[in-house]
BALOBA-1460 file (C-alpha; in Angstrom, 3 decimals):
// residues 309
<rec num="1" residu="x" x="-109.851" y="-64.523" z="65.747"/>
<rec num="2" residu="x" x="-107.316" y="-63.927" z="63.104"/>
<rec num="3" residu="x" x="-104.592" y="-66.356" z="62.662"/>
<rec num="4" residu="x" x="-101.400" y="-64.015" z="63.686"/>
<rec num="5" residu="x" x="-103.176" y="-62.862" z="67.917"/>
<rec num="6" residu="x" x="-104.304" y="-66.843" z="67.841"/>
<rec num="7" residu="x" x="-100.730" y="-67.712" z="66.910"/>
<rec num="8" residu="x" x="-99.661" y="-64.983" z="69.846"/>
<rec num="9" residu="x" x="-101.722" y="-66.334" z="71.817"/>
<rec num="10" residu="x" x="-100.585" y="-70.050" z="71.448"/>
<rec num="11" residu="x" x="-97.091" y="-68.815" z="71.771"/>
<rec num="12" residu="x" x="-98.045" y="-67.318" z="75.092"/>
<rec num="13" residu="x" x="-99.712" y="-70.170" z="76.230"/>
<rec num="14" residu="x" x="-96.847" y="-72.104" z="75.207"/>
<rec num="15" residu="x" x="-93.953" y="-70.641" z="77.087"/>
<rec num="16" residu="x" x="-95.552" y="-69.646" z="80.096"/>
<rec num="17" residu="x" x="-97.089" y="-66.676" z="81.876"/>
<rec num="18" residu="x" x="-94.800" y="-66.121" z="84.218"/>
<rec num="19" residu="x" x="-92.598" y="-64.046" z="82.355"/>
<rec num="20" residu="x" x="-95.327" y="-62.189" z="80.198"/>
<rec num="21" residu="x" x="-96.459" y="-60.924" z="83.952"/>
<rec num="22" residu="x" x="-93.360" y="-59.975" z="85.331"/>
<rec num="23" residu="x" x="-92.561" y="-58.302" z="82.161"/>
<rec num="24" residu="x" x="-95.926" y="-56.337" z="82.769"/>
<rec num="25" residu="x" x="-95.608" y="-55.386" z="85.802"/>
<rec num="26" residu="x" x="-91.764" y="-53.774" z="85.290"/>
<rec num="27" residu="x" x="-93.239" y="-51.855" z="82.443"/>
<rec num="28" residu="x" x="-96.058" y="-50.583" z="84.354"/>
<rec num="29" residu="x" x="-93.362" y="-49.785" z="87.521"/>
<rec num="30" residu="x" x="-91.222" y="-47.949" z="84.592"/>
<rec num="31" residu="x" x="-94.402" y="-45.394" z="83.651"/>
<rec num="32" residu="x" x="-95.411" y="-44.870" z="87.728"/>
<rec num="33" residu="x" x="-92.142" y="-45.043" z="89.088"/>
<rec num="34" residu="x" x="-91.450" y="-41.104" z="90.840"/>
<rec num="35" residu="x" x="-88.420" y="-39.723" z="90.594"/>
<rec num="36" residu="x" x="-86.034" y="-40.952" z="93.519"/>
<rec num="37" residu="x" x="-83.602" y="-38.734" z="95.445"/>
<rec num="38" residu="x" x="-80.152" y="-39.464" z="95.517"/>
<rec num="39" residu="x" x="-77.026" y="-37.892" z="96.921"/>
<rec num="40" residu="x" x="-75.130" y="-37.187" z="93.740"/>
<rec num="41" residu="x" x="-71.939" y="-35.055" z="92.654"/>
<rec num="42" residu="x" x="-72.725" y="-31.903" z="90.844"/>
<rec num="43" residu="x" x="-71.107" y="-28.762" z="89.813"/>
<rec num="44" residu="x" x="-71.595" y="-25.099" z="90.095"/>
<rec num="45" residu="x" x="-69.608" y="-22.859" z="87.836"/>
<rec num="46" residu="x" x="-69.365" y="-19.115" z="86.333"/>
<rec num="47" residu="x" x="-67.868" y="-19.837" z="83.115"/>
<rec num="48" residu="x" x="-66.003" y="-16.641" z="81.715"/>
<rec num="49" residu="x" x="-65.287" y="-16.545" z="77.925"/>
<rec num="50" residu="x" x="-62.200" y="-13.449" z="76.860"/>
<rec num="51" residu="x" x="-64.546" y="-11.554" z="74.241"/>
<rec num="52" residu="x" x="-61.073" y="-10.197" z="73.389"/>
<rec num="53" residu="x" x="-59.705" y="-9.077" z="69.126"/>
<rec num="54" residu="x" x="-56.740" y="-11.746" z="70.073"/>
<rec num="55" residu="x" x="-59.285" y="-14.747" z="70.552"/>
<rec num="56" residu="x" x="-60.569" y="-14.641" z="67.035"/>
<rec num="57" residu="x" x="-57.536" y="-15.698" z="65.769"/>
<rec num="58" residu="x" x="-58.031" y="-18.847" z="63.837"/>
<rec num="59" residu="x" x="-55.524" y="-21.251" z="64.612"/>
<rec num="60" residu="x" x="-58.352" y="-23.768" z="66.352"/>
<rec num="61" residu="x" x="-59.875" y="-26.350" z="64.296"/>
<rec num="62" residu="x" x="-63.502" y="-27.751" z="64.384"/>
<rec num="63" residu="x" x="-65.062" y="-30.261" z="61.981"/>
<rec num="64" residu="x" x="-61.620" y="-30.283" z="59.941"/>
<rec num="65" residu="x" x="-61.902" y="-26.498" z="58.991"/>
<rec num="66" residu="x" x="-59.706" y="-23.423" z="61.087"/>
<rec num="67" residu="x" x="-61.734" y="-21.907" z="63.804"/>
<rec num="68" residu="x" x="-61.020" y="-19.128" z="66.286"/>
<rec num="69" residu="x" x="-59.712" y="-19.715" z="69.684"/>
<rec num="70" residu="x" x="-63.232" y="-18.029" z="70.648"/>
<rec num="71" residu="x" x="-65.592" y="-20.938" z="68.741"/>
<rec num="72" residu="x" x="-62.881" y="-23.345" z="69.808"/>
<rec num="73" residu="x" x="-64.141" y="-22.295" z="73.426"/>
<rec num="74" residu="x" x="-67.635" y="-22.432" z="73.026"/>
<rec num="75" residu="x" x="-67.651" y="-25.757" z="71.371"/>
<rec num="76" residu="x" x="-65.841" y="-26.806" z="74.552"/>
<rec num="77" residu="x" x="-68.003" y="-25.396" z="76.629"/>
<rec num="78" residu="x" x="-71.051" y="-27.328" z="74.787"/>
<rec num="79" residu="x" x="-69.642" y="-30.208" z="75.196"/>
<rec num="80" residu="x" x="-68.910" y="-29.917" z="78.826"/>
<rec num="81" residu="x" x="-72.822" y="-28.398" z="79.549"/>
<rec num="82" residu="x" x="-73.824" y="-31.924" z="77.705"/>
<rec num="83" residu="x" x="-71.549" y="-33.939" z="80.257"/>
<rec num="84" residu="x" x="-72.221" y="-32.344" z="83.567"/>
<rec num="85" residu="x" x="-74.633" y="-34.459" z="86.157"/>
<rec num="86" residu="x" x="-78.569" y="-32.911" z="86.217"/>
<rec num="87" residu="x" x="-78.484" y="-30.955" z="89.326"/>
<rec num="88" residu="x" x="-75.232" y="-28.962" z="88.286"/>
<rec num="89" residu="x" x="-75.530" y="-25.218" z="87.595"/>
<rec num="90" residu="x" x="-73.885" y="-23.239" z="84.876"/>
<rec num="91" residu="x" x="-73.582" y="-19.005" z="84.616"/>
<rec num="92" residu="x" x="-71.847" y="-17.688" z="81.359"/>
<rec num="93" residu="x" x="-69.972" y="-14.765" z="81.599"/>
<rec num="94" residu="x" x="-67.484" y="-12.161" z="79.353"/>
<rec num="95" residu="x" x="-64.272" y="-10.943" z="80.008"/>
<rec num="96" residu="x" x="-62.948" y="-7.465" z="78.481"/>
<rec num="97" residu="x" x="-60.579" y="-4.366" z="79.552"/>
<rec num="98" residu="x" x="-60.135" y="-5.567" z="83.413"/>
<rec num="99" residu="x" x="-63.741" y="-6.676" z="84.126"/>
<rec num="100" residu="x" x="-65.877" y="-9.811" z="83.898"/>
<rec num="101" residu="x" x="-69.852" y="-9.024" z="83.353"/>
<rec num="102" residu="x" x="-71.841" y="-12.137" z="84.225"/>
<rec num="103" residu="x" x="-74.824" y="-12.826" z="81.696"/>
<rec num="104" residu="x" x="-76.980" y="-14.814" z="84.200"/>
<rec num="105" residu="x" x="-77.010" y="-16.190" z="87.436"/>
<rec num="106" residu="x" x="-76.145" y="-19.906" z="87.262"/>
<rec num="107" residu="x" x="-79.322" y="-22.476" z="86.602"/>
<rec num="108" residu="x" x="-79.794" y="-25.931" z="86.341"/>
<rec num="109" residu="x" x="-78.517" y="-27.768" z="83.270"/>
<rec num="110" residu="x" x="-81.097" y="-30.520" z="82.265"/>
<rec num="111" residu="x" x="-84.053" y="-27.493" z="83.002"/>
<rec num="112" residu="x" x="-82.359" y="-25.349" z="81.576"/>
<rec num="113" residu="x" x="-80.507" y="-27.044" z="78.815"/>
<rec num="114" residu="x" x="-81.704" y="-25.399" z="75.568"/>
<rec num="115" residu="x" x="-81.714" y="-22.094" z="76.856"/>
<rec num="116" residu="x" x="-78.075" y="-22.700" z="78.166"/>
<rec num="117" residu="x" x="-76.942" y="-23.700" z="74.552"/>
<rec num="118" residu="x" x="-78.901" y="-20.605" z="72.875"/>
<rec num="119" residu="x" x="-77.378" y="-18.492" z="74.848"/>
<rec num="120" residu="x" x="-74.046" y="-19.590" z="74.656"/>
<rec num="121" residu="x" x="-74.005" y="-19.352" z="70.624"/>
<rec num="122" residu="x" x="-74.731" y="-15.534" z="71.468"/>
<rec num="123" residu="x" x="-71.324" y="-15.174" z="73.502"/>
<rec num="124" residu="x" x="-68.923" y="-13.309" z="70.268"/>
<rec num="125" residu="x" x="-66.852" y="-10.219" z="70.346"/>
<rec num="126" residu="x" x="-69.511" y="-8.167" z="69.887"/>
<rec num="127" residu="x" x="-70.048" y="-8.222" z="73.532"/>
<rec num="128" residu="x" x="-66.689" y="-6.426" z="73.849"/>
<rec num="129" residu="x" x="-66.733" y="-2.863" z="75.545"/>
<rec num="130" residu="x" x="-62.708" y="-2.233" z="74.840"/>
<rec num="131" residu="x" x="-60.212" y="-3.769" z="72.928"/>
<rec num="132" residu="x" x="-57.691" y="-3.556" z="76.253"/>
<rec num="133" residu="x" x="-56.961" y="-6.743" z="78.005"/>
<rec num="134" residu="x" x="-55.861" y="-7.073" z="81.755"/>
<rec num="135" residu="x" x="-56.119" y="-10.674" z="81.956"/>
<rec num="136" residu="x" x="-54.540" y="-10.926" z="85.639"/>
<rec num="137" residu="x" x="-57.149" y="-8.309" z="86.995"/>
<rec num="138" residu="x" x="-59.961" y="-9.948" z="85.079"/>
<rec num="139" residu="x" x="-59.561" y="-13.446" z="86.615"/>
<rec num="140" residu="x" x="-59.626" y="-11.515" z="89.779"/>
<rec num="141" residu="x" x="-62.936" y="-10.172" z="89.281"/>
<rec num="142" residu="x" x="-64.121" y="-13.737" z="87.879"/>
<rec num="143" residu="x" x="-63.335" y="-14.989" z="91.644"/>
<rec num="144" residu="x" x="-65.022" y="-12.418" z="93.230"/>
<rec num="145" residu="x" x="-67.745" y="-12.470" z="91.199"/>
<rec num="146" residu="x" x="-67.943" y="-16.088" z="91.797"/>
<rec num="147" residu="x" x="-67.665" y="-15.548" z="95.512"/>
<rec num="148" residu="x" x="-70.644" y="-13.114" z="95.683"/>
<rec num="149" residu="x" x="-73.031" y="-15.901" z="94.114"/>
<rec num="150" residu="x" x="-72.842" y="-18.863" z="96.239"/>
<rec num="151" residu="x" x="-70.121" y="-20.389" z="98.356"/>
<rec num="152" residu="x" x="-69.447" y="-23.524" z="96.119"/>
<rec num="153" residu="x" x="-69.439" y="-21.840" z="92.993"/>
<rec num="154" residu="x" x="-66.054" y="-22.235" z="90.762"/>
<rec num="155" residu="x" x="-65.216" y="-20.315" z="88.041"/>
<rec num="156" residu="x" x="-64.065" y="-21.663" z="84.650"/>
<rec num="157" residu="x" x="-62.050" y="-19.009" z="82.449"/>
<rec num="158" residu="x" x="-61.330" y="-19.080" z="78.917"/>
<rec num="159" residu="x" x="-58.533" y="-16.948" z="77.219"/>
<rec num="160" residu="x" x="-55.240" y="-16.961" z="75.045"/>
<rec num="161" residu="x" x="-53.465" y="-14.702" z="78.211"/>
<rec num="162" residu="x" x="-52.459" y="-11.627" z="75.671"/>
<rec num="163" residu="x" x="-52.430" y="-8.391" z="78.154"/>
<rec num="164" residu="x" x="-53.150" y="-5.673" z="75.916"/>
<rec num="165" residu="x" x="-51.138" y="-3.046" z="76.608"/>
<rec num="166" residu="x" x="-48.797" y="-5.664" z="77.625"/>
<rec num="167" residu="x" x="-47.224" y="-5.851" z="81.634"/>
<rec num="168" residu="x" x="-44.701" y="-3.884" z="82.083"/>
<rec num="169" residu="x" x="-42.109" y="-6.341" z="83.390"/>
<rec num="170" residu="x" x="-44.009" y="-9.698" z="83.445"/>
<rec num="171" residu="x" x="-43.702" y="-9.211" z="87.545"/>
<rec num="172" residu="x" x="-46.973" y="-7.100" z="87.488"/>
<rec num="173" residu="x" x="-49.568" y="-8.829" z="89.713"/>
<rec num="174" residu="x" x="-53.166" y="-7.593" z="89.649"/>
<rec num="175" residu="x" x="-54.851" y="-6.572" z="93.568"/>
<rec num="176" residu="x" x="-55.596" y="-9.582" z="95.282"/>
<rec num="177" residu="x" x="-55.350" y="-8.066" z="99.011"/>
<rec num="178" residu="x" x="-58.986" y="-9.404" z="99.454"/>
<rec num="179" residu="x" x="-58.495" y="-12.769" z="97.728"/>
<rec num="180" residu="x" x="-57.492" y="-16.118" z="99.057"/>
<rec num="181" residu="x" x="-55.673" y="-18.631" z="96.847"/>
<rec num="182" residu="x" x="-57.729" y="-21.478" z="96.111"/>
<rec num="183" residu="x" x="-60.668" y="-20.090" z="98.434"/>
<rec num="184" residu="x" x="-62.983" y="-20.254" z="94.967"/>
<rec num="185" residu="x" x="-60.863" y="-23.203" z="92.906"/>
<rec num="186" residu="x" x="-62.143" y="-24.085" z="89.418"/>
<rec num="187" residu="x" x="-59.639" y="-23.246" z="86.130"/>
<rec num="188" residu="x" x="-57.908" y="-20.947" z="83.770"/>
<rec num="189" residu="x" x="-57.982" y="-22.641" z="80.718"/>
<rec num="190" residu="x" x="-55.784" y="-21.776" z="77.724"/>
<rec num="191" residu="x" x="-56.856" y="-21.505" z="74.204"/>
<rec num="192" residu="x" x="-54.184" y="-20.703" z="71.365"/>
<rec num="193" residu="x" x="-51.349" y="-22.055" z="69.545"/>
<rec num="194" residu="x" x="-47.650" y="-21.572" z="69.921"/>
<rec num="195" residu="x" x="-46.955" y="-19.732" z="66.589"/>
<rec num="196" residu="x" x="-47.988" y="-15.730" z="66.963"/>
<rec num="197" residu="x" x="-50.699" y="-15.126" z="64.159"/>
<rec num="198" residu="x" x="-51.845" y="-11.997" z="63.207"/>
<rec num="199" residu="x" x="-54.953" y="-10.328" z="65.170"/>
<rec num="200" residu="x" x="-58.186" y="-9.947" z="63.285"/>
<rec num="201" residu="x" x="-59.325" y="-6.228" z="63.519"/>
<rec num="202" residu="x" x="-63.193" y="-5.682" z="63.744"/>
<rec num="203" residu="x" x="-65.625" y="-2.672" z="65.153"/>
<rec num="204" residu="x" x="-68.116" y="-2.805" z="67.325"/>
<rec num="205" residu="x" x="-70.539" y="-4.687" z="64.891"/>
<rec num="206" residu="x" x="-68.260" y="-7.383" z="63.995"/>
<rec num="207" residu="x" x="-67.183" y="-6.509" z="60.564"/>
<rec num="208" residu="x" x="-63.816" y="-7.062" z="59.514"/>
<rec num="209" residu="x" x="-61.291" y="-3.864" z="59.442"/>
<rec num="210" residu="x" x="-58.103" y="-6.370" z="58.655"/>
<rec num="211" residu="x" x="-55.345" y="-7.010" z="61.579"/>
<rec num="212" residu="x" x="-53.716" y="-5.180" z="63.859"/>
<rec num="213" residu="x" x="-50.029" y="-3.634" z="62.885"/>
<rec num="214" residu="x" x="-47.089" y="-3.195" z="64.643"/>
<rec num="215" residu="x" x="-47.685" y="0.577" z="64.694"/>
<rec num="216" residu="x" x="-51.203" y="0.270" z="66.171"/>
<rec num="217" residu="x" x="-50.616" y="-0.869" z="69.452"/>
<rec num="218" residu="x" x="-48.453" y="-1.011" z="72.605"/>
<rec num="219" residu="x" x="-44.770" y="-2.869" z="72.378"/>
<rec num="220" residu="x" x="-42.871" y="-4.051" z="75.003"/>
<rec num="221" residu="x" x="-39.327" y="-5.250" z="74.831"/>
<rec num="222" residu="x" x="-37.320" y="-7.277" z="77.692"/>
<rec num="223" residu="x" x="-37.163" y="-10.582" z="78.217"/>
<rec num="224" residu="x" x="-39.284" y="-10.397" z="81.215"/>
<rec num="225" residu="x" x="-42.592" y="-9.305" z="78.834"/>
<rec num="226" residu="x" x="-44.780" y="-11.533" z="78.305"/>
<rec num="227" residu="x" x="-44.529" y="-11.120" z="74.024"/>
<rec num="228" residu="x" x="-41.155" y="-9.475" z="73.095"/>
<rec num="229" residu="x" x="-41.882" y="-6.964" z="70.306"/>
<rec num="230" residu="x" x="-44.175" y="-8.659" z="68.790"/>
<rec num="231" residu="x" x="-47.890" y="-7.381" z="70.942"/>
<rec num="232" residu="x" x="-49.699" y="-7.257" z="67.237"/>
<rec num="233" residu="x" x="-49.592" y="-10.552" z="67.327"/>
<rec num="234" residu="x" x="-50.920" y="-13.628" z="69.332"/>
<rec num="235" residu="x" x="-49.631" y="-17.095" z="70.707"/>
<rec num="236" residu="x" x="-51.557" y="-18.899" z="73.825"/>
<rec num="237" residu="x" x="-49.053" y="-17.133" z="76.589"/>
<rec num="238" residu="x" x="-48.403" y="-20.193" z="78.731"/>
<rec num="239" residu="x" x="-46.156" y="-19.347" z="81.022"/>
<rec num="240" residu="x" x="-48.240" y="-16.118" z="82.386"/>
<rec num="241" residu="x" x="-51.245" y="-18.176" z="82.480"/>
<rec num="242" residu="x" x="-49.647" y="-20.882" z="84.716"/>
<rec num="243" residu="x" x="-48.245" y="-18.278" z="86.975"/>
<rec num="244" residu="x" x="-51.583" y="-16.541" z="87.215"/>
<rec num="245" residu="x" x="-53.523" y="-19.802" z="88.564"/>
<rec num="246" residu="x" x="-50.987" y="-20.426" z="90.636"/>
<rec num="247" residu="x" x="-51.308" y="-16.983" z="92.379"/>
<rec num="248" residu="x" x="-55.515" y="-17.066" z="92.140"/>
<rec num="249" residu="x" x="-55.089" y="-20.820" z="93.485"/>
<rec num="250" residu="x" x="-56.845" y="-22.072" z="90.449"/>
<rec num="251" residu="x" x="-55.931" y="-25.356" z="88.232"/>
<rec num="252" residu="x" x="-54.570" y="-24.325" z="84.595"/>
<rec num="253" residu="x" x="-55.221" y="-26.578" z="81.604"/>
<rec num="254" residu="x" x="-54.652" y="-26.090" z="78.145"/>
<rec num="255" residu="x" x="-57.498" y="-26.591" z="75.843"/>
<rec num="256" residu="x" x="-55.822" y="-29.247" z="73.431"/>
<rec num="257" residu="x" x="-59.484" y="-31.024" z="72.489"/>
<rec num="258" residu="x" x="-62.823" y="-30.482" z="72.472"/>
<rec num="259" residu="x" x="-63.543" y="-32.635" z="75.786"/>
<rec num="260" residu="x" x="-60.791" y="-30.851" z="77.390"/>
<rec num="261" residu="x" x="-63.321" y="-28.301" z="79.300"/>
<rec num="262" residu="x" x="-65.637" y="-31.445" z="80.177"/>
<rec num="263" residu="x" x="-62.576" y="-33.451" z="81.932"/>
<rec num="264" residu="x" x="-61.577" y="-30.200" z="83.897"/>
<rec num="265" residu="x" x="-65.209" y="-29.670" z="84.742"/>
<rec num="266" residu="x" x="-65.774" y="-32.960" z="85.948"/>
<rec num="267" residu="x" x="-62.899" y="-33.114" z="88.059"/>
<rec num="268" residu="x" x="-64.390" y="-34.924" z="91.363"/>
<rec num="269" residu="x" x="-62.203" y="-32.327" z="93.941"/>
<rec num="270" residu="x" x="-64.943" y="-29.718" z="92.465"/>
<rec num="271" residu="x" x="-68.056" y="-31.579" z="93.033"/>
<rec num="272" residu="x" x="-70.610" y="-31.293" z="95.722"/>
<rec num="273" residu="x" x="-72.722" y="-33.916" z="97.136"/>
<rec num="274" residu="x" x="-76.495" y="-32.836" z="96.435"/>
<rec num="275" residu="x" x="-79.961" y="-34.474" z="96.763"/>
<rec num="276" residu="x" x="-80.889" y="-34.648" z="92.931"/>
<rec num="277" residu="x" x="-84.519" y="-36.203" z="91.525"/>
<rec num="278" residu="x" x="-83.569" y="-39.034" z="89.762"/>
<rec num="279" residu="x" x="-85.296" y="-40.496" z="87.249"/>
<rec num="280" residu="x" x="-84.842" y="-44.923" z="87.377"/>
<rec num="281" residu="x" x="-88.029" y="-45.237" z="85.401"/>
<rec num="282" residu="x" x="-85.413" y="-46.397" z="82.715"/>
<rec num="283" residu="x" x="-84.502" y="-49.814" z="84.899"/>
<rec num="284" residu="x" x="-87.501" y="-51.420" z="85.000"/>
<rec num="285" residu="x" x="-88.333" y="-50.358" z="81.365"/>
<rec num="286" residu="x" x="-85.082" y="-51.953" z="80.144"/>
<rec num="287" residu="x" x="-85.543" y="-55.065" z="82.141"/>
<rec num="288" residu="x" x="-89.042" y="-55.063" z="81.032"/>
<rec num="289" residu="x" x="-88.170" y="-55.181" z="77.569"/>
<rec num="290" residu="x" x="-85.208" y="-57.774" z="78.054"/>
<rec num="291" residu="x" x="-88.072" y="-60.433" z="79.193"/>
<rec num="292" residu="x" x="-90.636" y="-59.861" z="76.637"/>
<rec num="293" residu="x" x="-87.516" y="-60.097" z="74.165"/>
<rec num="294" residu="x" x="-86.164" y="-63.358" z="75.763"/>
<rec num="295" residu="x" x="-89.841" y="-65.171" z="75.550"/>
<rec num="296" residu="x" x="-90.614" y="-64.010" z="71.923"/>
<rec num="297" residu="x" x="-87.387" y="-64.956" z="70.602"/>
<rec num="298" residu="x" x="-87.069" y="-67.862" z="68.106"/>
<rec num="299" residu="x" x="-87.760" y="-71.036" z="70.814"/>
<rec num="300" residu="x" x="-84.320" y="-72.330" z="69.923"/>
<rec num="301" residu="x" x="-81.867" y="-69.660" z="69.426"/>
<rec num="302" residu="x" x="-79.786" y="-70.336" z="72.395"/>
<rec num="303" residu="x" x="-80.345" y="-73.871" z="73.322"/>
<rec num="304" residu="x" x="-76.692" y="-76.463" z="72.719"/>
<rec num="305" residu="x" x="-76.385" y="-78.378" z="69.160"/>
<rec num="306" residu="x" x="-76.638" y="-82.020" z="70.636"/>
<rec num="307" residu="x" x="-80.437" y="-80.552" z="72.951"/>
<rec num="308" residu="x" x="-81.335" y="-79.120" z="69.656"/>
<rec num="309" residu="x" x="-80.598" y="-82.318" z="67.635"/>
């Protein structure tokens, strides 16, 4: 026998059995342990993303660099996917015109966790089928859509609020005759600054055509508009969003960080309790490891001064 598994072995010899055994035996439990079900919270949620010109204005930042409102979403979104409980569910979906087009039905994050992130970097304004924008109508169709998949899915909806052509009078409300208020609940979520920027103008592929003028679209005047002469241009409209989940009976929450969608998502009034497969095999491993570390450590590391002496 070499003199390093004879010194191991004295050591073990040494110090006892006891421990080496019980150490054994957790690390054994931690590779046959089965997964054990639990009642746990978890989430179901459409998440809509406005594929709108007006959400690739830059005025986000990400990494230290400007980013548009649209990546500022996304990264959000990644963030909250990486937070939710195993057992949750997650749907993306797009908003354009007055419609929301779901891109999947929603599946289980951990499964499902690469695929969720792939798709999700796929989600740009190339999706778009118009360049209007009936924000009001659209979140309206996000709660029915969310309706028609199960009964405790929420929906989660991303945009800056710009109506393109503007409201009329800022009193326009879209057709909710077949909605309850806060019969879906989840949130409208605001993305934008404060300071109208210009719009990036692109075509249907994505390339850049410049921004939108003055002359190019719809202008509405009166202080009861939502943007007051000024519709070529784009702030985070607040006040219309606030008023809008207040009608739908859905929270509103401006996007101000990157964990922002993950706090809103993980809001416990949301949750469901669920049996979930839960893997523990990590207790036994950890305590496993603790003992073999506590007998094989240096024999007097952590006994008093005047023992040692």
């Amino acid at each position: 026998m070499s003199a390093l598994p004879a010194r191991i072995v004295r050591r073990l010899l040494q110090r006892g059995s006891r421990s080496i055994a019980a150490a054994v035996l957790l690390l054994a439990a931690a590779v046959g342990l089965p997964p054990v079900t639990l009642q746990r919270p978890t989430y179901e949620y459409l998440v809509v993303f406005d594929v709108t010109q007006s959400m690739d204005v830059p005025d986000q930042t990400l990494a230290g660099a400007p980013a548009s409102r649209l990546a500022f979403a996304r990264a959000s979104a990644r963030e909250a996917l990486r937070r939710l409980p195993c057992g949750s569910k997650v749907a993306w979906g797009v908003f354009a015109d007055y419609r929301v087009m779901p891109l999947l039905m929603p599946v289980e994050v951990c499964e499902h966790y690469d695929g969720l992130l792939a798709s999700l970097e796929q989600i740009d304004g190339r999706m778009r089928w118009a360049n209007a924008s009936n924000v009001g109508k659209g979140l309206s169709w996000a709660v029915r859509t969310a309706r028609s998949i199960e009964p405790h899915t929420r929906i989660v909806f991303f945009t800056d609020g710009q109506e393109a052509p503007p409201l009329r009078s800022g009193s326009e409300v879209p057709p909710i005759q077949d909605i309850t208020p806060g019969e879906v609940g989840g949130w409208l979520i605001g993305v934008g600054g404060d300071v109208p920027a210009r719009i990036p103008r692109s075509d249907r592929d994505g390339r850049a055509l410049g921004y939108w003028a003055a002359a190019d679209v719809v202008q509405r005047y009166g202080p009861g508009a939502p943007g007051t002469a000024h519709e070529h241009l784009s702030e985070l409209r607040e006040p219309h969003l606030k008023a809008l989940g207040k009608l739908m009976g859905v929270g509103y929450r401006r996007l101000a960080s990157l964990d922002g969608a993950a706090q809103a998502m993980l809001d416990p009034q949301l949750a469901q309790k669920q049996a979930v497969e839960t893997d523990l095999r990590w207790i036994p491993a950890l305590l496993g490891l603790l003992t073999l570390g506590w007998r094989f450590a240096p024999e007097n590391r952590w006994l008093p001064k005047r023992r040692r002496a």
